[in-house]
N, C-alpha and C positions, 0 to 999 in steps of 0.2 A: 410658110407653114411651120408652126412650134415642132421641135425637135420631136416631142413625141409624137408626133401625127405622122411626122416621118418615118419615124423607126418603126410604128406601127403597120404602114404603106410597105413597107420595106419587108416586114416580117411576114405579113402576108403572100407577099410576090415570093417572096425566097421560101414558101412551104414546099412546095412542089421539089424544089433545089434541095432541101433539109431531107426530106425523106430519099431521092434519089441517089442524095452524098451516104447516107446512113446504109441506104440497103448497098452501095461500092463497096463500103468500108464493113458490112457484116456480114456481110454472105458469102464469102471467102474465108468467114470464121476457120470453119472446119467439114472436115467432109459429113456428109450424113452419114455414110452406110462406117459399119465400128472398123478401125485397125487396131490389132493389137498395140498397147499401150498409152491408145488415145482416147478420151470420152469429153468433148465438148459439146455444149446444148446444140440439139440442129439449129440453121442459122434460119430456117424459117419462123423459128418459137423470138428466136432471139429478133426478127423483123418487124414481128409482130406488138413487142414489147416495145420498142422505138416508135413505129410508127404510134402505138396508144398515147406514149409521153410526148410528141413531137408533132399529131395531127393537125389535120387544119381543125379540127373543130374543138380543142385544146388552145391552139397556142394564143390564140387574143387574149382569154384569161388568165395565162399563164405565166403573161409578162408583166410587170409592175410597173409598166410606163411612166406612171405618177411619179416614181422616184428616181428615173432619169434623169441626168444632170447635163447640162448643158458641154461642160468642158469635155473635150473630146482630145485623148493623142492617138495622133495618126505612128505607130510603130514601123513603118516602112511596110507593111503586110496586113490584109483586115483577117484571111480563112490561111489557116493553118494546112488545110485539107490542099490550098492552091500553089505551096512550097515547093519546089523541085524534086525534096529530100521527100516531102508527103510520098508523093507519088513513084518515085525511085522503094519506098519501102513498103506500098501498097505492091508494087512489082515482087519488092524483095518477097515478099507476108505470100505471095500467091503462088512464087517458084515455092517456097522452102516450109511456109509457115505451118500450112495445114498438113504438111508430112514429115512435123518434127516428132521424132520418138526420141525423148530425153535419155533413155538408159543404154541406146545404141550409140547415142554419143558418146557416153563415157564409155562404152565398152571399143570404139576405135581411137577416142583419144584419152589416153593414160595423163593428160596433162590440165585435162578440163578445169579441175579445182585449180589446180596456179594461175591457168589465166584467166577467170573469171571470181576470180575471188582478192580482198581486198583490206588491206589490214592500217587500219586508225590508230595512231600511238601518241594519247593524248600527253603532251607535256608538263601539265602538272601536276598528274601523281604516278607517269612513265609506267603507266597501265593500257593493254592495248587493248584493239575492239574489233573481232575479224567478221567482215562483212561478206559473206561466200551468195553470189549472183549463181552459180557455176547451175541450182536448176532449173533454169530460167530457161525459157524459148528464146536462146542466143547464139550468136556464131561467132565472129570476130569481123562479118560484112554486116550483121543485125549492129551490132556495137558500132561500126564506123558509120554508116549510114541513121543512127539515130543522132549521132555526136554531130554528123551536117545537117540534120532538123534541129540541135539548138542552135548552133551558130546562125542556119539562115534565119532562126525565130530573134534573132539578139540577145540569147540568152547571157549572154554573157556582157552583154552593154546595159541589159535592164537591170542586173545584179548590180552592177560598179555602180550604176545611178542611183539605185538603193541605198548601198554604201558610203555614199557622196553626200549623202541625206536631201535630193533630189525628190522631187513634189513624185511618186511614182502613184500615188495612190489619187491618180487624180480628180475621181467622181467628190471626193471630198477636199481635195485641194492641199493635200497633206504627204509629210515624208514618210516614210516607210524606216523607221529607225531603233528597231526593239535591240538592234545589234549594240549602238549607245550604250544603254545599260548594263550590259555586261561587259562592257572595255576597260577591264580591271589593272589593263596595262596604262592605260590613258594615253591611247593614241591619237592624234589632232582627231577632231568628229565636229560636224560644224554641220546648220540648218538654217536656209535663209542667209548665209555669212557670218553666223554668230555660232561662238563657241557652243558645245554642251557639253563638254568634261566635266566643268566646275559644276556647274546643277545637278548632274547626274552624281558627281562624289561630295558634294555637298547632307542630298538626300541619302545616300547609301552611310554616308558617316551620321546622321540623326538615326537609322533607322540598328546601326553597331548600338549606338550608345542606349540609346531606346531598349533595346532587347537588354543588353547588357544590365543594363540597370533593372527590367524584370526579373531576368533570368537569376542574380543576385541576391534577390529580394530588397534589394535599396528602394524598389518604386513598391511600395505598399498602398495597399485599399484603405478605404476611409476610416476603417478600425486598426488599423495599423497592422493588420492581417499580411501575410506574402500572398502574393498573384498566383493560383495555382490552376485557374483552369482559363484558357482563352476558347470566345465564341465568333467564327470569323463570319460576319453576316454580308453576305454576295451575291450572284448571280451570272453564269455566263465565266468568262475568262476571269473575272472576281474570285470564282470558286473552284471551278473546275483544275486552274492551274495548284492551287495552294493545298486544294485534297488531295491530289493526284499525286504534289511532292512531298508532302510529310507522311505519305501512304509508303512509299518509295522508300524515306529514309527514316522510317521509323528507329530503324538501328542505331541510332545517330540521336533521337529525341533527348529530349529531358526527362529522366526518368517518372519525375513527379509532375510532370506537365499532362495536364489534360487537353484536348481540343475538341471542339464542335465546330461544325460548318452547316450555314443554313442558309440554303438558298431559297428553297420554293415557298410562294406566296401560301401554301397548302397549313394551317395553321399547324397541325402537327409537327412538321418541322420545327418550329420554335420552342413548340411547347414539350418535347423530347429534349432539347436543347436543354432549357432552363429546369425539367426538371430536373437534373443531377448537376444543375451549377449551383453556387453558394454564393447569393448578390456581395457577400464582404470580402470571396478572392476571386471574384470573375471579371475579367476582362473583356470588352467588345471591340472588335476591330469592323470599324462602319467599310467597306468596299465600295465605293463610288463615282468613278470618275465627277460625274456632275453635280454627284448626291439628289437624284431627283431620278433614279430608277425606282419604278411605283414598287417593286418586290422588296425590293432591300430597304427602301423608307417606309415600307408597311413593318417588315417586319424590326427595323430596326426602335420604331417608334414602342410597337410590344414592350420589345427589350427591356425601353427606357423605364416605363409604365412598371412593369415587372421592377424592376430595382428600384426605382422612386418608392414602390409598397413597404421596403426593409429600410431603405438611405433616408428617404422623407426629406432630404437638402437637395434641391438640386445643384447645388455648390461641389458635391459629389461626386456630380457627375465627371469631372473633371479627371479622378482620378482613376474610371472605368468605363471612359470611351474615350477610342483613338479615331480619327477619319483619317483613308485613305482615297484620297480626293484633292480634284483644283477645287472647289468652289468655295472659297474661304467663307462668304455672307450665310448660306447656307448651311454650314459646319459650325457656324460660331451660335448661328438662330437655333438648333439644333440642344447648343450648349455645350458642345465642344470646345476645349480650349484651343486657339489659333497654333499654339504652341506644340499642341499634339496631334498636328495633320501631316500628313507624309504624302507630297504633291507627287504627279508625275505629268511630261508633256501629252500634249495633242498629237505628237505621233508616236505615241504607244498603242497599239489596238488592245483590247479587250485580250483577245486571244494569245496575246504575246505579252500578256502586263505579268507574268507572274516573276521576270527579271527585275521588276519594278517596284516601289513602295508596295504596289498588293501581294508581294511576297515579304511581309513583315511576319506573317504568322508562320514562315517556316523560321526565318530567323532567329524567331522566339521558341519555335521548338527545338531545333536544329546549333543553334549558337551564329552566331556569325562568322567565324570561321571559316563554319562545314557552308553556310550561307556565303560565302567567298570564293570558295572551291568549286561551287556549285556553278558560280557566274562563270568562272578562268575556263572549268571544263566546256563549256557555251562558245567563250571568246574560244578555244584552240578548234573548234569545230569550224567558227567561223572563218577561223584564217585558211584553214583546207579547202575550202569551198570558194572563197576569192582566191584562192594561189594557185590550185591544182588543176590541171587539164583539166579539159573534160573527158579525157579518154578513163584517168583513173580517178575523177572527180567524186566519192561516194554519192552525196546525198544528189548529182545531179544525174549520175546515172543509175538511180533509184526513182527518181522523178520520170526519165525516159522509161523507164521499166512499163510506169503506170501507163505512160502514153501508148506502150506500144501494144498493152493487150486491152487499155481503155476499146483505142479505136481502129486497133486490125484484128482483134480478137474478140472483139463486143465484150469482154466483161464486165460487170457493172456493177462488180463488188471488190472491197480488200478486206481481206482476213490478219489482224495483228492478233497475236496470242504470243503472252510474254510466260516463259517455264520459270514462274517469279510470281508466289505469290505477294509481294511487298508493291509489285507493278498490279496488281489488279482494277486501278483505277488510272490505268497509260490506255488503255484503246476508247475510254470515255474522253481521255483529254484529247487525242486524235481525234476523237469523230472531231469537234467541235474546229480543231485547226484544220483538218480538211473540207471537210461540206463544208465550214462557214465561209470559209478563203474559197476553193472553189465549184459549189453550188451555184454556179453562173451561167449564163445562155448569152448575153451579148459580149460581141469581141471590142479592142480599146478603140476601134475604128466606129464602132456603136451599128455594127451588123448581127443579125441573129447568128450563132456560130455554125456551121452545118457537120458538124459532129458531136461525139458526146464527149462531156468535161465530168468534172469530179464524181471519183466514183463513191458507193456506199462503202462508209468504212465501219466497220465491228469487231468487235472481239471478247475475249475471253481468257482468262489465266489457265493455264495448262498444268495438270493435268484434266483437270475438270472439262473443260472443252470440248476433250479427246470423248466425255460421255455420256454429250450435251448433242452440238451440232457437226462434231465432225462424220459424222456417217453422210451427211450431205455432201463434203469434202470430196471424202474416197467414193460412195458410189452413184453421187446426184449426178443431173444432166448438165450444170454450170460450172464456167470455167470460173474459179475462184482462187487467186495470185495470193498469196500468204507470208507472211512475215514471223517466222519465229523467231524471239527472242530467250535468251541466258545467257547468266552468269557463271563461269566454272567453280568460284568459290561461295558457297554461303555463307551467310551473317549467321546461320542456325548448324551447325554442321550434326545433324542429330543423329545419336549410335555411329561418330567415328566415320560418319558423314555418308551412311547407309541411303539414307531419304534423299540425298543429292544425286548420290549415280543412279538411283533408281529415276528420278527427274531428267538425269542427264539421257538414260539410255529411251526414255521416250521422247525425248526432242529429239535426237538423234534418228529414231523407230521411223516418227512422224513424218520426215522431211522424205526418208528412203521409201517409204512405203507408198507416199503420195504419187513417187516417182515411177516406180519397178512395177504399181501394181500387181494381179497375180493374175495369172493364164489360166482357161479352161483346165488343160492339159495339168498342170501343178493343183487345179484342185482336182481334177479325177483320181491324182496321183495319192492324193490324203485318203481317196478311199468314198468322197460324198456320190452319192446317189446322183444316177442322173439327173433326172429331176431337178437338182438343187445345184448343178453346176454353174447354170446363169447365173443365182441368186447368191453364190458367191465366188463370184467372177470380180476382179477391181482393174480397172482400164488404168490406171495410172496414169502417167504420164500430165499430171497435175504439178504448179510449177511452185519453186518454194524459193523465198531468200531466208537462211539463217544468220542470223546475228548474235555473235559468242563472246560477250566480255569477261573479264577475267571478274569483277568483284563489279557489285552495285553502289560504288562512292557516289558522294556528291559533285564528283568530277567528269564521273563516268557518263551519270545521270544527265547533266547539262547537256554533256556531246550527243547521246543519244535524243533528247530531245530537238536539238537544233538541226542535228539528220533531217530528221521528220519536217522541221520547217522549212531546210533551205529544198527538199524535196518537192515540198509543197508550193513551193515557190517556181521550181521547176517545171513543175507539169502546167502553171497559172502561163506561167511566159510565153513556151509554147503552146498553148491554148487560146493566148492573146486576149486574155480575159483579166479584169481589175481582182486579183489575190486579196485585196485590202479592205473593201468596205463589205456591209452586208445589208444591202435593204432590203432583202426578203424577211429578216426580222422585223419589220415596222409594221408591216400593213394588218396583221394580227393583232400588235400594240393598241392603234389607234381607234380597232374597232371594238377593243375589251374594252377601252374607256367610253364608249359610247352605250354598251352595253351594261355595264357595270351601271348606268346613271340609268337605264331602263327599268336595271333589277329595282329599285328603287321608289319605282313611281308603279303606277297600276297600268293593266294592259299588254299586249301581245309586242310592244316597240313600233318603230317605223321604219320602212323599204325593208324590211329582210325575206325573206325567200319564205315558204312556208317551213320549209326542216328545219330554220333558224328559231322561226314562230312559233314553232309546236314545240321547239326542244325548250326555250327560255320561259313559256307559260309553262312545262310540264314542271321545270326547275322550282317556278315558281311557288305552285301545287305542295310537291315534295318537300319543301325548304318551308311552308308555311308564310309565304311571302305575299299570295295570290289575294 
């Protein structure tokens, strides 16, 4: 029987398993009836929500069997749920869990914040980063009893294989090795038994001198103009990395440096793009791995078009497109000089490439330098995370964090909100490394998982947040784990650095108020009506990690980013789910070009459903196609 008929045999049999392990694991959420300080969704609402995602009459469609791959590792474990530690903290979660009141804790122990908090002291610009757990649904038996869920997961042997640049990614048959690129120390690194040092600083010295020579104005446009506006055209980990870091370190930019970034096929995009470029000082940075993403050759092709209207040589072209790509044949068909492509390997993921040649465009904004510092801050995160326990491990015991209110507290969301507006485009680059790494349902054993994995991640820059969706926060029925992020000092310190403490004292507000919530009793006290006592009433007892650096370097920046991945990493491990590939982006792919070739021709298409049928003839109508 081909593997998928199996898997599919398999998933069906284990529905019954899946909803049975889910309502174990969610209905000991929290209690229904309210205790002061607690407000979690009833766990009935919360049952009902799994069972809709996880049904039997859902799940056959809901798996992509098609893009199952044959190789399979057997991890020593297939269900996370079957681990010794699972079930010891399924115990733990049912004495303790549903009658944590976070603000009783701190008021019996005076010592809460020292021992659940956790301070990062990156070495290369000896700026530290305090990571405060302390209000978190934890004790010191939650903490040791998750540290024996990674160990009996391997967490810590799947890491070193990582490390090792070991095939871990094995649905595609690949290492798992974005750590490479940022090993600015040049420490042995080797894949297959072959070095990658030399390649990786080979590229990183093309991509100094490159910049350098824009940044300078040495490399000039075809009128002998200086490069003053770069358009970086991507998609995916192409884009989302390289907006996300010169948003961040804008402070840092080239004063006279313009950027654009265009991802979506949506013509707008481009055509916003090019009009405030100037074809005689604009730059294109093509994003491609294979150069034959249909987004970024659609829209790169524009580009071309657009400048050929003012260059009229394409001999030009030479001197205003760079590719960011292996595909030499296709860069060069393109008209790209071979000479101005900046490679990176196969095992770079998308989501992790912004270490990579596809971070040329902060380098260009940025300098290489701060693009240096930027990597070392990465590399000193990395070395924390192989060296350190797991007891004071950050990003792994950020990673448990998620597991443990993922699937003993059913939430099935995370809140990032950075008190930074220069981070306003970090919870957009989060979504994409969590859901894309893990957005997953089979384990590396190739069993449907019978718990839930990656959760919804969102966010929003704070203050604004605070008066948007936080009112769901403090008085909704979901439990929703949050991450606040600052900085102590700003790049804008404005009125004598008024605007800072005023930032400072509502991330500070934010985290305590989640917590303490307010009592009946405290608002009758203010004087409101009865009537209006429920309606503000705040259960608190909502759980928060703060995260306080001191400045937003490009040092600072690396570490904090690579947190979040080796985290992500962590929850994928124990979850026993492939972190590394993503085929649930394909099958979308394959059927827009199928569709695309319909728009085309006359008629309703063939096989599609009726709503597919009605919506692509209505398209058609409207669009003047028909």
């Amino acid at each position: 029987m081909p593997q998928w008929s199996r898997l599919l045999a398999a998933a069906k049999a284990r529905t019954v398993a899946l909803e049975q392990c889910a309502r174990t694991q969610i209905s000991s959420t929290a209690p229904t009836e309210t205790v002061e300080g607690e407000g979690h969704a009833p766990a009935e609402t919360q049952v009902d929500e799994v069972s809709h995602a996880y049904g039997k009459e859902s799940l056959e469609a809901s798996i992509p069997f098609h893009a199952l791959p044959i190789i399979v590792i057997m991890p020593g474990f297939s269900q996370a749920c079957d681990l010794p530690a699972w079930k010891e903290l399924q115990d733990h979660h049912n004495a303790l869990g549903r009658n944590i009141v976070l603000k009783e804790y701190f008021q019996k122990d005076p010592k809460r914040f020292e021992k659940f908090s956790h301070t990062f002291t990156n070495t290369v610009d000896n700026q530290d980063i305090l990571f405060d757990f302390s209000k978190n649904f934890l004790t010191e038996e939650t903490v040791s009893l998750l540290v024996k869920l990674a160990k009996e997961a391997n967490v810590e042997e799947l890491r070193d294989a990582m490390f090792r640049g070991e095939h871990i990614n094995f649905t595609e048959d690949r290492a798992v090795y974005h750590a490479a690129l940022r090993n600015v120390s040049k420490e042995p690194m080797q894949v297959d038994g072959k070095s990658v040092v030399e390649d990786v600083h080979s590229v990183l010295e093309h991509m100094k001198e490159f910049s350098e020579q824009v940044r300078s104005g040495e490399w000039k446009g075809y009128t002998g103009k200086k490069i003053n506006t770069i358009v970086n055209i991507g998609i995916g980990g192409s884009d989302l990395g390289p907006v996300m870091v010169t948003e961040a370190l804008k402070p840092y930019g080239h004063p006279d440096m313009t950027l654009h970034f265009v991802s979506n096929i949506d013509g707008t995009h481009i055509a916003e793009a090019l009009k405030h470029s100037d074809p005689e000082t604009t730059l294109f940075l093509i994003a491609s791995k294979t150069f034959t993403t249909a987004e970024t050759t659609t829209n790169a092709n524009s580009a071309k078009s657009w400048f050929l209207q003012s260059a009229k040589d394409e001999a030009h072209i030479a001197k205003h497109f760079v590719a960011l790509s292996t595909n030499e044949p296709e860069v060069t068909k393109f008209g790209i000089d071979s000479k101005n492509m900046f490679g990176f390997e196969s095992w770079v993921g998308g989501r992790y490439s912004v270490w990579s040649a596809i971070g040329l465009s902060v380098a260009l904004y940025i300098g290489y330098d701060n693009f240096h510092q930027f990597l070392a801050g990465a590399q000193a995160m990395d070395k924390h995370f192989r060296e350190t326990p797991l007891e004071k491990n950050i990003p792994a015991l950020g990673g448990l964090l998620s597991v443990w209110y993922s699937d003993f507290f059913g939430a099935q969301t995370h809140l990032v909100a950075p008190f930074d507006q220069y981070l306003h485009r970090f919870p957009a680059y989060l979504q994409q490394l969590s859901m894309e790494s893990n957005g997953k349902a089979i384990t590396r054993s190739g069993e449907y998982v019978k718990y839930t994995t990656g959760p919804i991640l969102f966010g929003e820059p704070a203050t604004n947040a605070q008066h948007s969706f936080f009112q769901l926060l403090h008085q909704g029925t979901k439990l929703i784990p949050a991450d606040f992020l600052m900085a102590a000092e700003s790049h804008n310190p404005v009125e004598g650095g008024k605007h800072q403490r005023m930032l400072a004292s509502n991330f500070l507000a934010q985290s305590e108020a989640l917590m303490v919530g307010k009592t009946p009793d405290q608002v009758k006290a203010e004087g409101a009506p009865e009537e209006l006592v429920a309606h503000k009433t705040f259960l608190g007892n909502r759980p928060t990690t703060s995260i306080l650096a001191q400045k937003i370097t490009p040092a600072t920046l690396g570490a904090l980013i690579t947190y979040y991945e080796h985290l992500t990493f962590t929850e994928g491990a124990v979850w026993n789910i492939n972190s590394f590939d993503q085929w649930g982006v394909e099958l979308g792919k394959v059927l827009a070009k199928n569709i695309q070739k319909e728009l085309e021709t006359a008629g309703e298409g063939a096989n599609h459903d009726s709503s597919t049928s009605g919506l692509l003839l209505a398209f058609k109508a409207k669009a003047n196609l028909a």
